[in-house]
Structures are given as C-alpha cells and as structure tokens.
C-alpha positions in Angstrom: -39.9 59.5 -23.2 -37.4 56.4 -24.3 -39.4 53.9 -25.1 -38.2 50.3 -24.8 -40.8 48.3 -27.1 -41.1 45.4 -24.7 -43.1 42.9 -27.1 -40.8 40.7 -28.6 -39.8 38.5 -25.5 -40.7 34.7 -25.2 -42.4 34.6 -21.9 -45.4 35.7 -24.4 -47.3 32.1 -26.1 -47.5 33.6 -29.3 -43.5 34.8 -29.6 -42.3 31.9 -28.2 -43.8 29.7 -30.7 -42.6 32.0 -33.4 -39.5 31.8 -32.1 -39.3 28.1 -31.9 -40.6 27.9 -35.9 -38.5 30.3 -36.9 -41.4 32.3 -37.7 -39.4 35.6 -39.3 -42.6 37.1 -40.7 -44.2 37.4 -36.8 -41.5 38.7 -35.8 -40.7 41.1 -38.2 -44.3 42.3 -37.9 -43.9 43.0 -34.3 -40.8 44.6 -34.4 -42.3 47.0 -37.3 -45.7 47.4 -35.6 -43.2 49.3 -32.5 -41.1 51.2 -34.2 -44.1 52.7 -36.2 -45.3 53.8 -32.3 -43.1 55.7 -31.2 -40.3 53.2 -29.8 -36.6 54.3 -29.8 -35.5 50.8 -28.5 -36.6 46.9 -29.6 -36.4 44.8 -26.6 -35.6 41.2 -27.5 -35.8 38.4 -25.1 -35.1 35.0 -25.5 -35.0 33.9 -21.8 -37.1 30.8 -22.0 -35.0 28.5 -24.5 -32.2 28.2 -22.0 -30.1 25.9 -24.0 -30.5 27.8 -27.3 -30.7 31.4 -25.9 -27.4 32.7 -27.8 -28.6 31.4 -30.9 -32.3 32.5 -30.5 -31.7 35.9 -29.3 -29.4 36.6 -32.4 -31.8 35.9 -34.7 -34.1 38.0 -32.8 -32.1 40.7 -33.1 -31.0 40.0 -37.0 -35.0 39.4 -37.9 -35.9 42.6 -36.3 -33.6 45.2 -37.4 -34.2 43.7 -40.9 -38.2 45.5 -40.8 -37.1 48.3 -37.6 -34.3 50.4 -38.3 -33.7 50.9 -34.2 -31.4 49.4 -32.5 -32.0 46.6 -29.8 -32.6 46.3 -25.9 -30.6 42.9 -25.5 -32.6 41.5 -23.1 -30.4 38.7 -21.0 -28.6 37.9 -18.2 -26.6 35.6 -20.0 -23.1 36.6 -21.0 -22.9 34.0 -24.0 -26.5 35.1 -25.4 -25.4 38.8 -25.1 -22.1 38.3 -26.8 -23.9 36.3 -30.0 -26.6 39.1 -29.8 -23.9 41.9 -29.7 -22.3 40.3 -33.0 -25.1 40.7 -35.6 -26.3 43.5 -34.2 -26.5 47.0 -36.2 -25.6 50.0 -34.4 -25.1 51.1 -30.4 -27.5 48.5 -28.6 -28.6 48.5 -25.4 -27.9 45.9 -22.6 -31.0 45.0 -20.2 -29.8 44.6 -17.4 -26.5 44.3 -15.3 -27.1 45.0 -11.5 -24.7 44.5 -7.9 -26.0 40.4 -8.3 -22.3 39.4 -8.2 -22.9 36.7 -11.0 -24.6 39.2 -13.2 -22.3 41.9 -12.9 -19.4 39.7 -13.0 -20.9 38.0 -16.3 -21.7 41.2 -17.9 -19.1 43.9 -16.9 -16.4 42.6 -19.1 -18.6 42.9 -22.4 -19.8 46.3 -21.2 -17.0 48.2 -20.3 -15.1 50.7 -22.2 -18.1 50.8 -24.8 -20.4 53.0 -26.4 -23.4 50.5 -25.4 -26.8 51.7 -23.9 -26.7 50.0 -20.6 -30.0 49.6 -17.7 -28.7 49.2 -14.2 -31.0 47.6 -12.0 -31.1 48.8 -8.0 -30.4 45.4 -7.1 -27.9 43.1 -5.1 -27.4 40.0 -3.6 -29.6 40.9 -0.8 -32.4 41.2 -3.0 -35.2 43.3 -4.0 -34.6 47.1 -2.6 -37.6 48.8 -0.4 -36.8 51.8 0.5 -35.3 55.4 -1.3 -32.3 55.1 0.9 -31.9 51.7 -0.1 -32.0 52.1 -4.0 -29.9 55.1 -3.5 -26.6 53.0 -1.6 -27.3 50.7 -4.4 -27.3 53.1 -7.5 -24.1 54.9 -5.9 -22.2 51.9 -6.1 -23.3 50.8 -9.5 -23.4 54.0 -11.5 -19.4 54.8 -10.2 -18.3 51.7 -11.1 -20.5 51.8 -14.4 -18.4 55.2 -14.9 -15.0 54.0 -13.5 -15.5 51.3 -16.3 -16.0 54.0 -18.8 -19.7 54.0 -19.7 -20.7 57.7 -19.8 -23.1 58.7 -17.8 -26.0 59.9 -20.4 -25.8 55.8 -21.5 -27.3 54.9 -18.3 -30.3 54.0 -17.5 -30.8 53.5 -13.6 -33.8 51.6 -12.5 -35.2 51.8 -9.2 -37.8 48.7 -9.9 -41.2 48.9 -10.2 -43.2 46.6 -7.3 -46.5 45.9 -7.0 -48.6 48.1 -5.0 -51.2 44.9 -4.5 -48.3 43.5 -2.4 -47.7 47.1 -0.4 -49.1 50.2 -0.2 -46.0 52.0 -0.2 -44.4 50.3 -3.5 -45.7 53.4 -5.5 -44.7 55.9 -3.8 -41.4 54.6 -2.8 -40.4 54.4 -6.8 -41.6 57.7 -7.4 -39.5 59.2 -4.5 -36.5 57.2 -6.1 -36.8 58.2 -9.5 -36.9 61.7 -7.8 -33.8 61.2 -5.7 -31.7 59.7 -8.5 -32.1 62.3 -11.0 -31.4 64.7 -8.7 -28.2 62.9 -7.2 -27.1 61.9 -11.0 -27.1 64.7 -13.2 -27.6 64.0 -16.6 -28.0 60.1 -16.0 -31.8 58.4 -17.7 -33.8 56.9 -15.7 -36.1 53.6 -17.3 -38.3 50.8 -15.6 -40.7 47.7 -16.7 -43.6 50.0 -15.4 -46.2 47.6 -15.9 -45.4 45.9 -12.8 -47.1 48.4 -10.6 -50.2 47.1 -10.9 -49.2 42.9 -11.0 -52.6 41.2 -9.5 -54.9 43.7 -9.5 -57.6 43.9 -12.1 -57.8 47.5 -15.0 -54.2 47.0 -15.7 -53.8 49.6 -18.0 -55.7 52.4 -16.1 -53.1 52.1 -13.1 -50.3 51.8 -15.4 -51.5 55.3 -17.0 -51.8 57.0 -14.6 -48.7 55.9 -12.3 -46.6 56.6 -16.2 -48.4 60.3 -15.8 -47.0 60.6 -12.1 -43.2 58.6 -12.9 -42.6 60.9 -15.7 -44.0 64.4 -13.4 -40.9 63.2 -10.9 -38.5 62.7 -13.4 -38.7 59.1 -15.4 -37.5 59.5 -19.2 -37.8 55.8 -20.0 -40.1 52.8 -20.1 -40.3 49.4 -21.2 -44.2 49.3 -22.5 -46.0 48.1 -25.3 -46.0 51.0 -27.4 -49.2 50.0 -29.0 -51.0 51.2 -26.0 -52.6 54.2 -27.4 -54.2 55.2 -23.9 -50.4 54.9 -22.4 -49.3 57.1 -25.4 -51.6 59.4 -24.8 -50.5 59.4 -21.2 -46.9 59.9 -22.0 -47.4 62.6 -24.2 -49.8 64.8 -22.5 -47.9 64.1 -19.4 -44.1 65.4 -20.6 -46.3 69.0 -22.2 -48.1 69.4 -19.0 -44.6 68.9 -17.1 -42.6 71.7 -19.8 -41.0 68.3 -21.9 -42.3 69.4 -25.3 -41.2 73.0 -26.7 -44.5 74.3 -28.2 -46.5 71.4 -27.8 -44.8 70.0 -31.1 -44.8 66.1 -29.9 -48.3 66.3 -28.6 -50.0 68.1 -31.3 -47.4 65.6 -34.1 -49.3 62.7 -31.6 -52.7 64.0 -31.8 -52.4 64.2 -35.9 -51.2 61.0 -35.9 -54.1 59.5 -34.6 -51.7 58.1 -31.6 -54.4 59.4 -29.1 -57.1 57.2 -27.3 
C-alpha cells in the first residue's frame, strides 16, 4: 500500500495555527512522526490561507522534507501555490489532484505535462460528483489518455474513483469498490489512491468502518490511500489485508509490521 500521510493540511486547528506562526518544530514533528509509519508520500495542504497559499505551501514542503526524507503530495488546486511548492521541492513530487473540472485541468495540465511528477486524477467533471461504475469509468478514460497523450506514464497515475459517504447512500460503498475493480482491470499497470476516510462522514466508530472498508478496497484492487498513518488499527488492516490477498511474498511486510510494534 502507497500511503499518502494526510496530516499536515490546514483544515486541522492545530496545523493551521502552526502554519500561521511559522511553527517549524510542529511541523517537522508531524512530518517525521509519518514517515516513521510507514508513509511513502507527505501530503501538504495549505488550502485555507487563500491569499498566502503559494508562499505557505512552500514552506510546508521545505519544513518537511528537512525532518522526512520522502517526497511531497502537493496538495492544491491552485496553479501558483503548486508552481512555488514544485520549486523548493526535493525529488519527484506528487500533484493532488487535477481532474476533467475545466479550470482545474486547464490550471494544472501545463505544469504537469511532459514530467516525471506523481500525479492523482480525480473521477470528476464539471457535472459533478460521479455515481455510478459506468460513470467514473467515461470519466477515467478521458483523463488517463489525455494524462498519457501529455506524457505522464502510466505507472505515475493515481486514478481515484472518490470515496462518498455511505450515511448519504447505501450504494456509495459498493459502487467505489466495483470502480476500483473496473479501473485496474481496464488500466493495466495504472495505481489506484483515494481520501478513504470519507466513507464513513457522519456516522459515529469512524475508524472501525474505515478498517474494514481499507480491508475490502485493497481485496478489489486499491494500492493507495491518503490516511493518517499513525492509525495502528488501519495499519494493521492494510497489512494483514495485502498477505491475505497474496501482496506480501513470505509474509515479510507483515511479520517486519508485527516486530515493529505497528500492530493494534
């Protein structure tokens, strides 16, 4: 599993007044505290400070690859914050998220084409949010040729389907996990990644429904996540999960996870 460490982003109180004091040490901590479980990518999001977002992202990316030595999800819409991101960072980063919004893609398209970069395409348009399999599928077909007519190779993308609360319809579950099926399928070779927690948005034990839909994401195909790594009982998930499902020669990450005290 790809994980996509998604605690450094200002929506949370405690980042965003870091952020705002310039708080390095919090930062730094948090960025550490990730890489030390497990995640492959640092997600940084500066969303909230509108007017300052390309200089606040930067120095969310600078402070955090100076105590992780990953690279970054750049987490933005916002072609200027991206850019200013993309300039101090260290490494092949990873761009969350274009998608088939005109603006978005528009924005984005030119700083992402013809480049090594990581890059997560969202299943969504100007029509809005998709429902149905057939629907993500029109949706990732269009995006993922012109991601590849734009020469980003097809192991650097990371097609997501979106997660929607099941609270909201009963059918939001299963109609991910019969996407995530159908893309992998349809792209061979291409990752697959979503903000998982969203699944369970207004209902109360969070983090047992998140388990347990991670456990049934990753038996249909899903190779990456944006979680909180610090989760041991997602962890444990995750890794007991990709053994059970023939992910882990010998057992090696599972029983490397189990010495590691990683387990809940």
């Amino acid at each position: 599993m790809i994980i996509i460490g998604e605690l450094i982003n200002s929506s949370r109180k405690s980042v965003k007044a870091a952020i705002e004091a310039k708080d390095a040490d919090t930062i730094r901590k948090i960025a550490s505290d990730q890489a030390e479980n497990n995640a492959a990518y640092i997600d940084v999001n500066a969303g909230t400070f509108v007017e300052n977002e390309p200089e606040y992202l930067a120095w969310l990316v600078q402070t955090a690859q100076e105590a992780a030595d990953l690279p970054c999800a750049i987490d933005s819409p916002n072609p200027k914050a991206v850019e200013a991101a993309l300039k101090v960072h260290k490494g092949v980063a990873m761009i969350n998220s274009i998608s088939l919004e005109k603006e978005r893609y528009d924005n984005l398209m030119p700083l992402i084409a013809g480049t090594d970069l990581k890059v997560v395409a969202l299943c969504m348009s100007d029509e809005g949010m998709p429902v149905t399999v057939d629907d993500r599928l029109k949706i990732a077909d269009k995006l993922v040729n012109d991601l590849l007519k734009s020469n980003i190779a097809l192991e650097n993308i990371f097609i997501d389907p979106l997660v929607q609360p099941v609270s909201v319809d009963k059918t939001y579950g299963t109609g991910f996990l019969d996407s995530i099926e159908a893309l992998t399928e349809k792209f061979k070779g291409i990752h697959t990644a979503c903000g998982l927690s969203n699944i369970s948005y207004g209902l109360p034990g969070r983090k047992q429904l998140n388990r347990a839909f991670m456990i049934q994401a990753i038996l249909k195909g899903l190779d990456g996540a944006i979680i909180n790594p610090l989760d041991k009982g997602m962890q444990t998930a995750i890794t007991t999960a990709e053994a059970l499902v023939g992910r882990d020669d010998y057992c090696m990450n599972y029983l490397k996870a189990f010495r590691a005290g990683l387990f809940e």
